[in-house]
C-alpha positions in Angstrom: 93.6 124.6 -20.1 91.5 125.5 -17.1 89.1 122.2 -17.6 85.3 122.6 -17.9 83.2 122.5 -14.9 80.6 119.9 -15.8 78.2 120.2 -13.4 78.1 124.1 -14.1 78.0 123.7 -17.6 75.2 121.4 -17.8 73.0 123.6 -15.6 73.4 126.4 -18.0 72.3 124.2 -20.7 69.7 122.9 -19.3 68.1 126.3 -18.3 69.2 126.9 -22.2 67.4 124.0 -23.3 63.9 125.5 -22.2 64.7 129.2 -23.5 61.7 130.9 -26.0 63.9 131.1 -28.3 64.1 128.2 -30.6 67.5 128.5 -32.0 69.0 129.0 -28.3 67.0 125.7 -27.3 69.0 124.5 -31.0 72.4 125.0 -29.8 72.0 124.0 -26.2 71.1 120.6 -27.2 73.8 120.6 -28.6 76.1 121.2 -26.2 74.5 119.0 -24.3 75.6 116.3 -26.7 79.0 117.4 -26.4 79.1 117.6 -22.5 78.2 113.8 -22.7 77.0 113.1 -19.5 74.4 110.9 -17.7 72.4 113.5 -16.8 71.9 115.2 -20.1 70.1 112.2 -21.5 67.0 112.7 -19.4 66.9 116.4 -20.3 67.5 115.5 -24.3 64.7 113.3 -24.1 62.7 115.5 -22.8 63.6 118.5 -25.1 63.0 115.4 -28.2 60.0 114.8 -26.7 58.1 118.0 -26.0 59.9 120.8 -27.4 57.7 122.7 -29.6 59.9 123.2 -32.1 60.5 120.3 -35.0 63.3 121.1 -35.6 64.8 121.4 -32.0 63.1 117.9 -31.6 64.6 116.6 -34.5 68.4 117.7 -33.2 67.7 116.3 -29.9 66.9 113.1 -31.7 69.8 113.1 -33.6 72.1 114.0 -30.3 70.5 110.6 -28.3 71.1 109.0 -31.6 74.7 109.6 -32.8 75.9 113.1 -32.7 77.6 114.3 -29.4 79.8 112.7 -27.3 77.2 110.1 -25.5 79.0 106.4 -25.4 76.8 103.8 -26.8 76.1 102.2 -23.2 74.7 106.1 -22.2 72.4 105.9 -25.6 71.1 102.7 -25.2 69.7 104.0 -21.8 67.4 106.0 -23.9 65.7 103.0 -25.3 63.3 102.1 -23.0 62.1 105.9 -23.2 62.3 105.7 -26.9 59.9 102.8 -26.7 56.9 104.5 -24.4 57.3 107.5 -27.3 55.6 105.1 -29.4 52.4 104.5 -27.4 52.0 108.4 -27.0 49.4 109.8 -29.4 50.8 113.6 -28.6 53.6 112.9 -30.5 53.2 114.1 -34.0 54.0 111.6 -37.4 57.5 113.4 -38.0 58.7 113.0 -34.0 57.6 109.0 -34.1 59.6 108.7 -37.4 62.4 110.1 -35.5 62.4 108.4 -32.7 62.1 105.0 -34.9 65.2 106.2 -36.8 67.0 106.8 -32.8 66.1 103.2 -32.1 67.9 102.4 -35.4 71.0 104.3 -35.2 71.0 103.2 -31.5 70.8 99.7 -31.7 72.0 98.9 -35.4 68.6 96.7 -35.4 66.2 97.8 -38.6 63.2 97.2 -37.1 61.1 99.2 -39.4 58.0 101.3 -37.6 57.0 98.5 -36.0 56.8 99.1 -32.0 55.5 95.3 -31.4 59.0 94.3 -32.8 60.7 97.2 -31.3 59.5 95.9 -27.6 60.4 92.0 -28.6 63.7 92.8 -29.2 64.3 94.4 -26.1 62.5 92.1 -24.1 64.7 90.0 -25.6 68.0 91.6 -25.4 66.8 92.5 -21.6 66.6 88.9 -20.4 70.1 88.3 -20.8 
């Protein structure tokens, strides 16, 4: 009844988000994908993209992706991100599987594992 304070909230998730302990980075991701804000997309992508945990990677995937409360607008913001992922040769097999299946559950486009087609279409899609 007393409302959430957003800003509050999402600073104590954040901190969460870089805890040692893998299943408190778990959950803070995803309350971050509840709190549905602008500003927890940057952190989600980076927990997705360095955490160094799978499976915490994996969930912060699936939060940019689908699960949460992030409009479709907010995820397709993460695109462009999602698309340098693929030129980075940190990223393990399993995390450039996942963010291929973001870009898919994002966009609705099934584009494969194919990051030449992955940038054509959004050059494409960002000319108009």
């Amino acid at each position: 009844n007393r409302g959430v304070e957003r800003q509050a909230a999402f600073d104590v998730l954040r901190e969460f988000a870089r805890d040692r302990d893998e299943e408190t980075r778990y959950w803070a991701v995803s309350g971050l994908g509840l709190l549905g804000s602008d500003e927890t997309m940057a952190v989600l992508l980076e927990v997705f993209h360095a955490d160094s945990s799978p499976r915490v990677r994996e969930h912060a995937a699936c939060n940019l992706a689908q699960a949460g409360m992030l409009t479709h607008s907010q995820r397709m913001k993460a695109v462009p991100e999602l698309l340098r992922f693929m030129d980075d040769p940190a990223l393990d097999p399993a995390t450039q599987r996942w963010a291929y299946q973001a870009l898919r559950d994002i966009t609705g486009e099934g584009l494969g594992q194919n990051p030449a087609a992955w940038r054509n279409w959004w050059a494409g899609r960002s000319r108009h």
